[in-house]
N, C-alpha and C positions, 0 to 999 in steps of 0.2 A: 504494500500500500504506500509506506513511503517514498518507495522509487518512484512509480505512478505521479504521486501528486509532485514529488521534486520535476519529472517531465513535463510537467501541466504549467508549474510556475517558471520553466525556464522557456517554454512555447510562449506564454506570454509577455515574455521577458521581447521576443520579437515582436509582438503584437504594438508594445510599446513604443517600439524604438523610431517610428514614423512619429508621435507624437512631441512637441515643442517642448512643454515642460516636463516631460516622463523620464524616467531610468529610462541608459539605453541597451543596459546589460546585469550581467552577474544579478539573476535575483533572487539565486537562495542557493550560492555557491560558499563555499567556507569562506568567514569575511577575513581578509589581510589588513589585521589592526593595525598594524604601521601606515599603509596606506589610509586609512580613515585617518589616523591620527595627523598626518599631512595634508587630507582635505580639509581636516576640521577647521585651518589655521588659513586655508587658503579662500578668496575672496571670489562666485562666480555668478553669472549675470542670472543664474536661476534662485540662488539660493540667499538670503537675504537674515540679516542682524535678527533676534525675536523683538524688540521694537517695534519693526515695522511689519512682521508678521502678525502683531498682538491687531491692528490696525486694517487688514485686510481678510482676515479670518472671520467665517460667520458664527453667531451663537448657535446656531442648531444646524441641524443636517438629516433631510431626507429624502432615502432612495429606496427602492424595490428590485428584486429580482426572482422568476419564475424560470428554470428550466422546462424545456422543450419535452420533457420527462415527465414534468409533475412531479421529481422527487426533492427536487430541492426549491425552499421558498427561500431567500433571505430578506432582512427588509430592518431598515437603519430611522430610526428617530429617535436623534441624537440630541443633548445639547455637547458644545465644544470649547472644551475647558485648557484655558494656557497659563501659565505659571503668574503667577503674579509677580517675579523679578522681572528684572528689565533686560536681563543676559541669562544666556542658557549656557550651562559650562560641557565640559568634557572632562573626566577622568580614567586615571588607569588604577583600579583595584587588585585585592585579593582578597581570600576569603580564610582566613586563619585562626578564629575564632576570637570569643568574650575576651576582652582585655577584663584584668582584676580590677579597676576601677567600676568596668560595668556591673561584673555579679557583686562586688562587694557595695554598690548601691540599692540593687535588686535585691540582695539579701536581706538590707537593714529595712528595705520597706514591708518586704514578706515577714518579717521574723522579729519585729522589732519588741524587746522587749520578754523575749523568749530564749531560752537554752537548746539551743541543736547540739545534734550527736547522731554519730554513722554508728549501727550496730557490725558487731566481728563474733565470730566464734561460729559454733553449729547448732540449729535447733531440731536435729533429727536426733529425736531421742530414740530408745528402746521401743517405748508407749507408740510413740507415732509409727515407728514403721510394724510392728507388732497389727495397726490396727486398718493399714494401707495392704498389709497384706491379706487381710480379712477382706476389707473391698474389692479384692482379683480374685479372690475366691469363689465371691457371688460373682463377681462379673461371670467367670467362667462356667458358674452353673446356669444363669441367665443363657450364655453361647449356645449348651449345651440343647436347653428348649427354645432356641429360637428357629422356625422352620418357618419366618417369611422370607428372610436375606440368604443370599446367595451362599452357597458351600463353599465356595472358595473364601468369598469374606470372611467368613464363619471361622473358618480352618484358621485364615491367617491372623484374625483377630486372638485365637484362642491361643496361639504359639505366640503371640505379642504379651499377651496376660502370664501367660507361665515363665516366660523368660526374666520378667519384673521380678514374678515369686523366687525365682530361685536369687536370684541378683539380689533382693532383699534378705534372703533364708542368708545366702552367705556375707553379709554384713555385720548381719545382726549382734555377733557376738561384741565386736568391737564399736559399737555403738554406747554412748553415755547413757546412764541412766535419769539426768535430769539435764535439761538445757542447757547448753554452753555461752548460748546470746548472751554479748556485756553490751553495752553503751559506751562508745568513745565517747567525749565531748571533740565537736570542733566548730570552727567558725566559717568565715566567706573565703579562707584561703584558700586558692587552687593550688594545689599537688599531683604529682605525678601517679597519675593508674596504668594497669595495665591491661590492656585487652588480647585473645587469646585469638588468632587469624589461620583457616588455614590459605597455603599456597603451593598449588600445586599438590605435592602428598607431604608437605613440610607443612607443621603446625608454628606458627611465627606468633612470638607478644610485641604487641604494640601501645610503645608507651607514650601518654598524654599529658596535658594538664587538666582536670577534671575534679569537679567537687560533687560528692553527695551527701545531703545532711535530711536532716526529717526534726521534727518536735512533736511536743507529747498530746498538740491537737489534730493529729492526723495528716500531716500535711508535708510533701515530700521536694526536695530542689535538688534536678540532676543538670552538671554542664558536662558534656564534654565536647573539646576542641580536638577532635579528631584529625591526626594530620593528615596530610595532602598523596600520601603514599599507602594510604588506606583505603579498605571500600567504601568505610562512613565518611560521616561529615562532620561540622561541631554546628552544637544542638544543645539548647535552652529548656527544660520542662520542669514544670512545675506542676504537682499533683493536689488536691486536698479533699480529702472523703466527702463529701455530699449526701443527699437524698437518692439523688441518683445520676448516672451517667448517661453519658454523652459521644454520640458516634462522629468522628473527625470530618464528617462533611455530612450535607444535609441543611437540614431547617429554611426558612423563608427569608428573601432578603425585607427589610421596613423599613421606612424613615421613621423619624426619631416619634412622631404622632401616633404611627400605625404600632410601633414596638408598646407604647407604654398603652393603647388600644386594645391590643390583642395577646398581652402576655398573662402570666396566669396568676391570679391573688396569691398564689403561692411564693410568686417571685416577688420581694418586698422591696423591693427596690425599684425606683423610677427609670427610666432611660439615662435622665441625666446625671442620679445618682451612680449608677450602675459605668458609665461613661466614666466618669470622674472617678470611681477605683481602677479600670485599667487604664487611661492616660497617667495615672499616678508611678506605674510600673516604668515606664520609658523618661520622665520626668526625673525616675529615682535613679537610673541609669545613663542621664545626659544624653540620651537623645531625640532628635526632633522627628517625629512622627504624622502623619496625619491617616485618620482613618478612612477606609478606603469604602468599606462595607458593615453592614448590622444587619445582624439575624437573631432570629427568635429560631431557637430549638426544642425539643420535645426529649424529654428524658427516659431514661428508661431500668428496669431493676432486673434480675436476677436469679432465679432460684434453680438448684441443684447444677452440678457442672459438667465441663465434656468429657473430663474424667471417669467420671461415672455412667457418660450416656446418659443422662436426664435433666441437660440443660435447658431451660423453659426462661425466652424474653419477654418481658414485662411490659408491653410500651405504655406510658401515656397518649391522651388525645388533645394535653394541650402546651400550652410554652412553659416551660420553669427555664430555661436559660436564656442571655443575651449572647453572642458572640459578637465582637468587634475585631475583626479584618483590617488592621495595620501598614501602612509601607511607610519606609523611613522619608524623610525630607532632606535633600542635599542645596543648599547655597539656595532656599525658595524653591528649589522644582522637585516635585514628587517622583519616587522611583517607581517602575510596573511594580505591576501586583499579579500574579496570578494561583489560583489552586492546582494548575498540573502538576501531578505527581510522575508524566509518561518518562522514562529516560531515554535517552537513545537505543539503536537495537543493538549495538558495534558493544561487543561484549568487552573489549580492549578499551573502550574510552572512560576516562574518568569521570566519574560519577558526579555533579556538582548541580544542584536542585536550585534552581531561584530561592531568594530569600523568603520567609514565610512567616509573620507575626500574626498568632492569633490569643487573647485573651478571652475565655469563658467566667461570666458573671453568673452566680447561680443564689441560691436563699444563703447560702455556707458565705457568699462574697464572692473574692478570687477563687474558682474554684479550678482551673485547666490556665495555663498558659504554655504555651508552644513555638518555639522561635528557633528557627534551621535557617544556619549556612548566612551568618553574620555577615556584614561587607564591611575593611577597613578601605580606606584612599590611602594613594599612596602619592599619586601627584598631579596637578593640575596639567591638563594640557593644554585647554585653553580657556578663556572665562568667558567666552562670548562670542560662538561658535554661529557662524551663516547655517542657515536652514532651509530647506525645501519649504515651499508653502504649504497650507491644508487643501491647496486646489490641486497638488502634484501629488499627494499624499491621498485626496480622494482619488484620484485618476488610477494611480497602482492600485487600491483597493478593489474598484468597481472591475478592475479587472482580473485582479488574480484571486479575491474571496470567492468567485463563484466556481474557479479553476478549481482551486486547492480544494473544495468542498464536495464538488463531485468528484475528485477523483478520490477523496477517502471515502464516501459513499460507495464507487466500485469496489473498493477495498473490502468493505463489510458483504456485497453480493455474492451468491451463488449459486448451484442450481435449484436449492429450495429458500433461498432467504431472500426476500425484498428488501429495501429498506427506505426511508424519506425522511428528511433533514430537514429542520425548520431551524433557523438563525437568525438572533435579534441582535443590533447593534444599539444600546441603551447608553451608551457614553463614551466619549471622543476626547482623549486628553495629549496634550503633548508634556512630556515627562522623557524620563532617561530611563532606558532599559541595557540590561548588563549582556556585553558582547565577550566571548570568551578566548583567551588568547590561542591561538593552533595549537593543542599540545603541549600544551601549559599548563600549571601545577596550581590552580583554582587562581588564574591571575586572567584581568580583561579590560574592557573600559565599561564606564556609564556613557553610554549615547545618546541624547538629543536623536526621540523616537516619537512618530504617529502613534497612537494608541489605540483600536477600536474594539474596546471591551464589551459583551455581552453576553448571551446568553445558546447553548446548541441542545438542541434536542433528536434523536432520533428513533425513529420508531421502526422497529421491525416485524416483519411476518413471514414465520416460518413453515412449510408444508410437507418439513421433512414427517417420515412414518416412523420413527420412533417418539417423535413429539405429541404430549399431551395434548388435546382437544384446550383445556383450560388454558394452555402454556403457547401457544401458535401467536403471541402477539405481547410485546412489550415495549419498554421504553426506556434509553439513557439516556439520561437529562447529566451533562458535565457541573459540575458545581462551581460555583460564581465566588469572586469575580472572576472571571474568565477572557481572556485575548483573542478574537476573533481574528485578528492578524495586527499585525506590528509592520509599520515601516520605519527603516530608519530614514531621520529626518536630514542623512548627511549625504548619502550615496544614493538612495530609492530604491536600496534592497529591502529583501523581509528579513525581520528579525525569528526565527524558528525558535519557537518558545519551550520545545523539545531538547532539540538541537543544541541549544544556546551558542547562537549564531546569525 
């Protein structure tokens, strides 16, 4: 599918090149940051100061598109939002995780006033495995009368249960008879972890700077800054027990009216109270933030586990949480924002996730924050970088959003599955989106980028015969905010939000 649509965006990449103010090339070919970084600097009769782009740019923006198909609708009513400085910069980053300054501000606002401590030792006692091996033994009599699943599962499940037992039986003996868990005390200092990799048939530790501490209200703070030669990343989380949990995407996007409208008497908190505990988080941490998104979520509980085979979700039917959807602010201009999680398919490439701030509000307060793959600057390239217009930036759109869309629709077809794309483009921002350097060790620039964020849904119907009657028709809605495509606003490529490129 990716080949596909990368052909789709370089055919139009020709489409364009007749065109006055359009790219005339390279539109979603690996970008040569050096070369941007030399156009950035240089002055050309298309591309023009953000002053005078602030000045020519419309507040809103509407267009439609219907394939000849019927499978694909897209359709943009936008408003069109530009930085409020007067110069758009450029920079070359990396990604290396929390400087101590930041968790040891994060900490004092989570913890203030509180006693942290990482537990050490072992809490598998005698008792407990004595009574885990009792649960494999029902499990196995359970195997035994089960005659709807299949023999083979059956079979393998049942050598999975006994392998446990025996791996327990011979334990056992050198197992404590009461808990080993102590309580270290420690504070917001990062130290050195190790984490345990394999490579290749070699098992590798890799060592970090990483804090984990917890207090005695239930409440947990993990960093680690994963380095650059590792499969992770460095990563912000923060946990604290609640009523109930929360699945990492999901809920409705509100504005600030509709959230304290429709959220649940359970959540005690207003919007703008609720607002005002996580901007507190970034405040406590020095940096400038601006929120990108708010949703209302629906929580949900738990009983019995998969352990056991008798896991049963809980949902509610109405909001107990807010989430608020973060992007940092650099020199006035906002950075993209998006929720893909897709990574490239090149099994060889380094793993590196756009950045991701999300704070969960729940009746507990802070109850989830979540923050991947930090970005430090490392130097100015230029402060006040010429830019393509929004008239050159809709012209590449209108022509490669419908490219790029049907050709991942072909992607998902085949001889029994259909499928039809609906795409909404609900806001238009010019901001800086993070370009990644070739083969580079989480190092790139912020670009001066078109933005057209929205919303993709797709629905499918399938007539394979193995398919349920009930199951022949569904639907994947991407979760927001979401990039419908990126122009960069230097050269009139696409920014591949995938790809990070």
């Amino acid at each position: 599918m990716r080949k596909y649509r990368a052909a789709c965006l370089c055919a139009a990449a020709l489409l364009l090149a007749g065109c006055a103010k359009s790219p005339e090339n390279d539109i979603v070919t690996q970008k040569n940051t050096e070369a941007l970084v030399s156009k950035a600097v240089q002055e050309e009769e298309n591309r023009k100061p953000l002053a005078e782009n602030k000045e020519e740019a419309p507040e809103h923006y509407a267009w439609s598109y219907d394939n000849k198909d019927g499978t694909l609708h897209m359709e943009a009513d936008a408003d069109v939002a530009l930085p409020e400085a007067e110069t758009i910069p450029m920079y070359r980053l990396r990604c290396t995780g929390f400087t101590q300054e930041e968790v040891t501000g994060i900490y004092d606002y989570l913890f203030e006033g509180q006693e942290t401590y990482t537990m050490e030792g072992n809490d598998f006692t005698k008792a407990k495995c004595e009574e885990r091996i009792v649960e494999l033994r029902r499990r196995l009599e359970e195997l035994e009368q089960d005659t709807e699943n299949d023999p083979g599962y059956i079979e393998q499940e049942k050598e999975t249960a006994q392998q446990q037992i025996d791996d327990l039986t011979a334990q056992y003996d050198s197992l404590p008879e009461e808990s080993q868990l102590k309580k270290v005390p420690v504070d917001s200092t990062l130290t050195d972890k190790t984490w345990s990799m394999l490579r290749g048939e070699e098992t590798v530790e890799v060592t970090y700077p990483g804090l984990d501490c917890q207090s005695d209200n239930k409440d947990f703070l993990a960093v680690s800054n994963m380095p650059v030669d590792s499969p992770g990343w460095p990563s912000l989380s923060y946990q604290k027990e609640g009523k109930y949990n929360y699945m990492p995407d999901g809920g409705i996007a509100v504005t600030p009216q509709e959230a304290n409208e429709k959220k649940s008497p359970e959540l005690p908190y207003s919007y703008e109270e609720a607002k005002a505990l996580a901007d507190g988080v970034f405040a406590a941490a020095g940096l400038e933030v601006e929120l990108v998104e708010t949703k209302l979520l629906s929580g949900y509980t738990e009983t019995g586990s998969e352990e056991n085979d008798d896991l049963i979700i809980h949902n509610r039917d109405d909001y107990t949480a807010f989430r608020f959807f973060y992007t940092r602010i650099v020199d006035g201009t906002p950075v993209a924002a998006t929720t893909s999680s897709t990574v490239p398919e090149d099994d060889t490439a380094l793993i590196w996730p756009y950045e991701k701030i999300t704070v969960d509000i729940t009746e507990t307060g802070i109850q989830n924050i979540n923050w991947d793959s930090p970005i430090a600057l490392d130097e100015t390239v230029a402060n006040d970088v010429p830019i393509l217009s929004f008239e050159d930036a809709k012209a590449v759109f209108e022509e490669l959003a419908p490219l790029a869309h049907e050709g991942e629709l072909e992607g998902w077809e085949d001889e029994y599955t259909s499928a039809k794309m609906d795409v909404k483009v609900t806001q238009i921002r010019l901001g800086l989106m993070r370009v990644k350097n070739d083969g580079s060790k989480r190092e790139g620039l912020y670009v001066p980028t078109w933005i057209f964020y929205g919303s993709k849904a797709i629905t499918f119907h399938s007539d394979a015969p193995e398919r349920p009657e009930n199951e022949r028709d569904w639907t994947n809605q991407e979760d927001t905010p979401w990039i419908i495509l990126a122009v960069n606003a230097v050269d009139g490529t696409v920014i591949d939000q995938v790809e990070g490129y």
